[in-house]
C-alpha positions as a printed Julia matrix, in Angstrom:
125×3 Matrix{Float64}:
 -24.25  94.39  -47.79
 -22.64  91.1   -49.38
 -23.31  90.56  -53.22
 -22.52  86.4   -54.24
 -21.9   85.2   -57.88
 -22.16  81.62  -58.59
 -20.93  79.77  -61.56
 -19.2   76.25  -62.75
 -22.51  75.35  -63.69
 -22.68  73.45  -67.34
 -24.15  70.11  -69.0
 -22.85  67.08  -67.62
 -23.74  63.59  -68.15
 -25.41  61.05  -65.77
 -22.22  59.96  -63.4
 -20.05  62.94  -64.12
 -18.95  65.51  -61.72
 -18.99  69.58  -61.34
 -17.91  72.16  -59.08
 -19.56  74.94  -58.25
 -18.22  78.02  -56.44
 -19.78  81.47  -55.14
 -17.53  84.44  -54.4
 -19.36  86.71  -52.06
 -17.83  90.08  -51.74
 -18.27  92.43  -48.65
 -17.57  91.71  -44.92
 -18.34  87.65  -44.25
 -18.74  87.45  -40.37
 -17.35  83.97  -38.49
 -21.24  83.52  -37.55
 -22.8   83.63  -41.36
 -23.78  80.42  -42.7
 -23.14  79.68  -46.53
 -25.48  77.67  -47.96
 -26.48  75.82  -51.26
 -30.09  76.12  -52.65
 -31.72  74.23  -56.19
 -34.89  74.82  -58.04
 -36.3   72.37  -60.52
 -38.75  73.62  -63.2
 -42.22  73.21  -61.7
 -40.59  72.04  -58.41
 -39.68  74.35  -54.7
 -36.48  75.64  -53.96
 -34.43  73.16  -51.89
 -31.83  73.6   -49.41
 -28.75  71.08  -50.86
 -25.85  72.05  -48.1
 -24.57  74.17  -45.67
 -21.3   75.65  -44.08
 -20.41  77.96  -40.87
 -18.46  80.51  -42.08
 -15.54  80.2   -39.28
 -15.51  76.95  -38.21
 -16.39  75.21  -41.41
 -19.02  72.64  -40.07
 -21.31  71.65  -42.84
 -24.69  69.87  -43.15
 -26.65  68.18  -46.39
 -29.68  67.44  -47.71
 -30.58  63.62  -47.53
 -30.24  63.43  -51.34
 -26.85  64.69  -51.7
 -25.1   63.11  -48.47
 -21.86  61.17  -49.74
 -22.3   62.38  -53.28
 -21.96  66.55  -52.71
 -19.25  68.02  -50.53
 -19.61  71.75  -49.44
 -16.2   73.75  -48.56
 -14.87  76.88  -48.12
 -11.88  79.39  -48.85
 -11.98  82.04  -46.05
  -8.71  83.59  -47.79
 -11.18  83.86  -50.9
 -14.59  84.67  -49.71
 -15.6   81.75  -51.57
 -17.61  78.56  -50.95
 -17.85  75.73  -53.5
 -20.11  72.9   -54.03
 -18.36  69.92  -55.49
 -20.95  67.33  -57.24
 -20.2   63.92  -57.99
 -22.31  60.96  -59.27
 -24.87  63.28  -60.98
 -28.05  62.34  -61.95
 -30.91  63.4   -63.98
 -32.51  64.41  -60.74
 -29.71  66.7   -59.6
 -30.77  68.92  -62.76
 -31.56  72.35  -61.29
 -30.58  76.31  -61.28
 -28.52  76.34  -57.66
 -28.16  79.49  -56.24
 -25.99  80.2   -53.07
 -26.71  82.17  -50.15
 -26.25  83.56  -46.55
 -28.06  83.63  -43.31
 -26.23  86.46  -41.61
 -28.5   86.2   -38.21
 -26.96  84.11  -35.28
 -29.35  80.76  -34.65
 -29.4   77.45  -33.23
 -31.82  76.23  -35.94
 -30.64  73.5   -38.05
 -28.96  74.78  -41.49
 -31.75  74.21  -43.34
 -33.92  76.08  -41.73
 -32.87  78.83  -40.96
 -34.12  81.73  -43.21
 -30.95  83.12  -45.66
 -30.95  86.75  -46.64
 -28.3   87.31  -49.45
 -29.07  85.58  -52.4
 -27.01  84.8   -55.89
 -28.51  85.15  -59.49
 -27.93  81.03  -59.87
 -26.21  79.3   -62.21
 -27.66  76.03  -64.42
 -26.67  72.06  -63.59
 -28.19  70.19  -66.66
 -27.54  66.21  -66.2
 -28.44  64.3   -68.63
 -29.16  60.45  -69.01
């Protein structure tokens, strides 16, 4: 059983940056993916990035490619998501989470069973 906590989330203006990290506690196998999720009000939760646990090799979302960077501290158990050039449109609860099952399916898509609670990005204009 892994339990994650996110949080560096806060109000940021349009253009600024934040970090966002998620300590996961329990065993993290070299085969789990770490991943970023966000849900707008009114809107479906979105897959933002990814990263394999051992080897560190990440994807993104169209939308946040060359503005969000994923990483990860294995010494830690932690992942962060660092966010730069924010806009109004990044505004969102992001939770992070795991897909502990071994795939070859893109990051995205494959289906994550550990969830965090979330934590609030508010950009504003």
């Amino acid at each position: 059983q892994v339990q994650l906590e996110e949080s560096g989330g806060g109000l940021v203006q349009a253009g600024g940056s934040l970090r966002l990290s998620c300590a996961a506690s329990g065993r993290i196998f070299s085969h789990y993916i770490m991943g970023w999720f966000r849900q707008a009000p009114g809107q479906e939760r979105e897959y933002v990035a990814g990263i394999r646990w051992s080897s560190g090799t990440t994807s993104y979302a169209a939308s946040v490619k060359g503005r969000f960077t994923i990483s990860r501290d294995n010494a830690k158990n932690t992942v962060y998501l660092q966010m730069n050039s924010l806009t109004p449109e990044d505004t969102a609860v992001y939770y992070c989470a795991i897909c502990s099952s071994p795939s070859y399916s893109d990051y995205s898509r494959r289906t994550y069973d550990y969830w965090g609670q979330g934590t609030q990005v508010t950009v504003s204009a």
